[in-house]
Each structure stands twice: as structure tokens, then as C-alpha cells.
N, C-alpha and C positions, 0 to 999 in steps of 0.2 A: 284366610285365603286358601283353597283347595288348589291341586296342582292338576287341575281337571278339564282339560279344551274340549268337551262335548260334537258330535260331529251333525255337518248339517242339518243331515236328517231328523237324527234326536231332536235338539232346537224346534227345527220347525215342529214337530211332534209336540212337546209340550207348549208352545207356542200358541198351537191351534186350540189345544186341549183350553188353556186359561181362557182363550179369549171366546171360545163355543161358552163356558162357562160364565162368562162375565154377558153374552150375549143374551145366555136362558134367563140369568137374575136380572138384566137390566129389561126385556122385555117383559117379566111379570110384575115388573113396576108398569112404566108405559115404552109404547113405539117410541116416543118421542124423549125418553128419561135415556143421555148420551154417557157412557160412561169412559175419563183417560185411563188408560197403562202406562204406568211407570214402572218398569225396571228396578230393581233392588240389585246394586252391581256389586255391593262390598264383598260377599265372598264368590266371586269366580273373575276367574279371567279375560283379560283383554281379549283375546281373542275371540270369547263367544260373547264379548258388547258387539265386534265387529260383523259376525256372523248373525246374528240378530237385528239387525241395520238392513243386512242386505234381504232379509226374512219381513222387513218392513217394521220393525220398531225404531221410536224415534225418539221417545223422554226414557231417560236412564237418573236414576238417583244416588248419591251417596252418602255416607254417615259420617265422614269427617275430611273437615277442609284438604286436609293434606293428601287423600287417598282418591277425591275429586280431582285436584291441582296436576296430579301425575295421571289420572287418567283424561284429562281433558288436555293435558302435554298430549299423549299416546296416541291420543285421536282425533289428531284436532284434522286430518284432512276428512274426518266426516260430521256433516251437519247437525249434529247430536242438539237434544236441547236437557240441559242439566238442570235437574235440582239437587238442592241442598234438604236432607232430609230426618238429620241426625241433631242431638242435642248440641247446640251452639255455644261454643267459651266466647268470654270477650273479647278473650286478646286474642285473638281467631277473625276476628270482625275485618278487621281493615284486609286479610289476606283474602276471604271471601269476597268481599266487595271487589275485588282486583280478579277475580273470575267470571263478574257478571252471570251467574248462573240463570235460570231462566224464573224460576221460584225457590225463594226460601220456605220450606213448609214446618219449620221450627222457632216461631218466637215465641216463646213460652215464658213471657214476662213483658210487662210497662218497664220495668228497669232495664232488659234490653236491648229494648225498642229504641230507647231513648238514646240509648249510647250506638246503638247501630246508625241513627240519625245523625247525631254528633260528628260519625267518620263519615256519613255518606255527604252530608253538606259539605265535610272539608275537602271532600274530592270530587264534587258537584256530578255527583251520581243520583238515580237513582234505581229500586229494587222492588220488585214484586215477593211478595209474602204471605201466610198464612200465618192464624193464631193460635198455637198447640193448646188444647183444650185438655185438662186431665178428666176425663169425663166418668172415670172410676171411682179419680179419689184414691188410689194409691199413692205409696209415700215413695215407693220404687221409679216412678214415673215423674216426668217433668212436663208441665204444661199449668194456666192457667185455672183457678176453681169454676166450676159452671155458672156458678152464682154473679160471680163478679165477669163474667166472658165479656157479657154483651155491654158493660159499662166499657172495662179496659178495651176492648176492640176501637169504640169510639172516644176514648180517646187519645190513644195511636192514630187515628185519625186525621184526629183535629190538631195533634201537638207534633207529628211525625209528617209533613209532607213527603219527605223522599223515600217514604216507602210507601210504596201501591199495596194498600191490604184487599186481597180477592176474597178472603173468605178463609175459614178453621181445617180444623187436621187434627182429629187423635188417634188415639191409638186404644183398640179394643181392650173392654177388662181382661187380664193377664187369668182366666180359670179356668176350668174347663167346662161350665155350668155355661150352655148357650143362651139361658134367659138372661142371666148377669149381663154376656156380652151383648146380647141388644137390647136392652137396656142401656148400656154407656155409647153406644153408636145413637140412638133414639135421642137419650141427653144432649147430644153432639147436632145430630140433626137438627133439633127445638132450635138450638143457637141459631146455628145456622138460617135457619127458615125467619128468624126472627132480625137477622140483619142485612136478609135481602135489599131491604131499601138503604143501606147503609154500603150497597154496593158489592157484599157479597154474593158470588158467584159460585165457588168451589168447596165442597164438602169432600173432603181427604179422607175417609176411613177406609181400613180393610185392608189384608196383606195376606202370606200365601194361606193363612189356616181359617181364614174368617171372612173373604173379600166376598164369597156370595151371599151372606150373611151382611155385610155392611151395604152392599148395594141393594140390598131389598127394601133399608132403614132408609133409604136415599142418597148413599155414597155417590157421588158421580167420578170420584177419581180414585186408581184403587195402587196402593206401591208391593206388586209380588215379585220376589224373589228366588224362593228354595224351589215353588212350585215350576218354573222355568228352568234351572239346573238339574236336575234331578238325574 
């Protein structure tokens, strides 16, 4: 967490900056290819989520329950819609579910799904989510293999009612080689494209070093963060 409140102007400065950007890549896909912003809030301050709000963003994410739970305390007189965006423990589950967030964009397993099910039935909830895809193949990373995405998505499906599956979420190869990384966004896409009719709606790639690059692959949702603080 930097000790860093950013002032209006800045904000809106890079603000504009991301979203000119996310406008050029999503228009050299198509007019009609709609791309969200999500906010990446874990390292800066309450203050510029608020300032940010009033600059017109409105989905903010974070990496872990506990750092969500105090900033959706801190802010609760604004209509924020929060996701959950960070790798998921289990015994973290039921405090999550007690946030209602608006998307989980991390289940990166049928074993967690399952036990997510488990607490969400006992407290007759339920949650909207995505299915972390490791679409690298790194051991550093958590999500699902590609091979098996499109079995286990369906069926989280068929075994999990009380979670709304919209569609995947990875995360770019960690190199600095940009073919590598579109390549595991492309990977990512196939899935995706290929569970539309299973109700898939949302392809999650892209964040602040790689989001014009993931929405070219067909990212429609992108989570930046560093590129906004700056």
C-alpha cells in the first residue's frame, strides 16, 4: 500500500490515458467489440477509489478478502460494484460470500467450486464468477489447465447452481516475449469462444502492461491498476 492520494487532475489524466487506450484496441477489433474497466485497488488509497468515482469509474477489484471487506466498509456510501480478483483460500469462502461482491474472477479449481457451493447453499446465496484459466502453464500461477477448462467449466455448471459462471479470466504469460503473451490470451480466448453457448459471456484478460494487447486477442474486460496510479 503506498502512502500516495494522487490529486484530481492526475486521476483523471491517466484515467483518460487507459481508457483512449483501451478505446484504439477495442476499435481495431470491432465498433461493436465493448470493452469493462476494472480498477486494480490493492496498492493505493481510499481516497483515489473515491476520486475515481466521481471521474466516473464504477467496478474496482481486489486481491484479498480482508482488504475488500475494509474497503467496501470505507465506502460503502458509494455505489461501487466490487470484484473479487485474487487467488481464493477456502476458509476465506464464507467471509466472501458475506460481501456479495458483484464477480468472483478467481475459481481456479472444481475443488473450489465445490466447496464455494457447499457455503453458498448453506446461506441460500448466490454468486457470479469466472474460471481462472492458467493459460501459460506456469507452476507460479493458479488457474485451471486449458485442456481440461472447457470439461470443468461444465461441470461447475451442472454440479454448482449457486454459482453464476459468466465466462474465464487469466492472466497473461509472466515474460517479456509478447508472442508468448498472445499466445496464452489466444489460448484463453479459444476457451472462451468455445463456451459461449454454455453461457459464457466474459473474457477477463489484460492488466496494466498487456490490456491493449489482450483486448486485440478479444479481452472484453480488462483489470488495470499501476497504469492509473502512476
Amino acid at each position: 500500500m503506498s502512502n500516495n492520494i494522487l490529486d484530481k487532475e492526475r486521476l483523471r489524466d491517466n484515467l483518460d490515458a487507459v481508457i483512449s487506450k483501451i478505446e484504439e484496441a477495442r476499435l481495431r477489433v470491432s465498433g461493436h467489440h465493448i470493452v469493462k474497466l476494472v480498477t486494480v485497488a490493492k496498492y493505493t488509497e481510499v481516497a483515489n477509489i473515491a476520486t475515481l468515482y466521481e471521474l466516473g469509474q464504477r467496478a474496482f477489484g481486489e486481491n484479498q478478502v480482508q482488504q475488500l471487506r475494509s474497503r467496501i466498509d470505507e465506502l460503502s456510501d458509494l455505489p461501487l460494484e466490487w470484484h473479487m480478483i485474487g487467488t481464493l483460500q477456502k476458509n476465506k469462502i464464507n467471509n466472501l460470500i458475506d460481501l456479495s461482491p458483484s464477480l468472483v474472477q478467481s475459481i481456479d479449481s472444481l475443488e473450489l467450486a465445490l466447496e464455494m457451493e457447499k457455503k453458498l447453499q448453506a446461506k441460500g446465496k448466490k454468486l457470479s464468477a469466472l474460471l481462472q484459466i492458467n493459460s501459460a502453464n506456469e507452476e507460479s500461477k493458479s488457474g485451471v489447465n486449458p485442456d481440461e477448462a472447457k470439461d470443468i467449466y461444465q461441470q461447475i455448471t451442472e454440479s454448482c447452481p449457486s454459482i453464476r459462471l459468466k465466462g474465464v479470466m487469466s492472466i497473461g504469460a509472466h515474460v517479456e516475449d509478447r508472442e508468448i503473451i498472445q499466445k496464452s490470451f489466444e489460448t484463453t480466448h479459444n476457451i472462451f469462444e468455445s463456451l459461449r453457448n454454455d453461457g459464457a459471456t466474459i473474457c477477463s484478460m489484460g492488466m496494466s502492461g498487456d490490456y491493449e494487447l489482450a483486448i486485440s486477442c478479444g479481452s472484453n474486460l480488462v483489470r488495470v491498476g499501476s497504469a492509473l496510479f502512476r
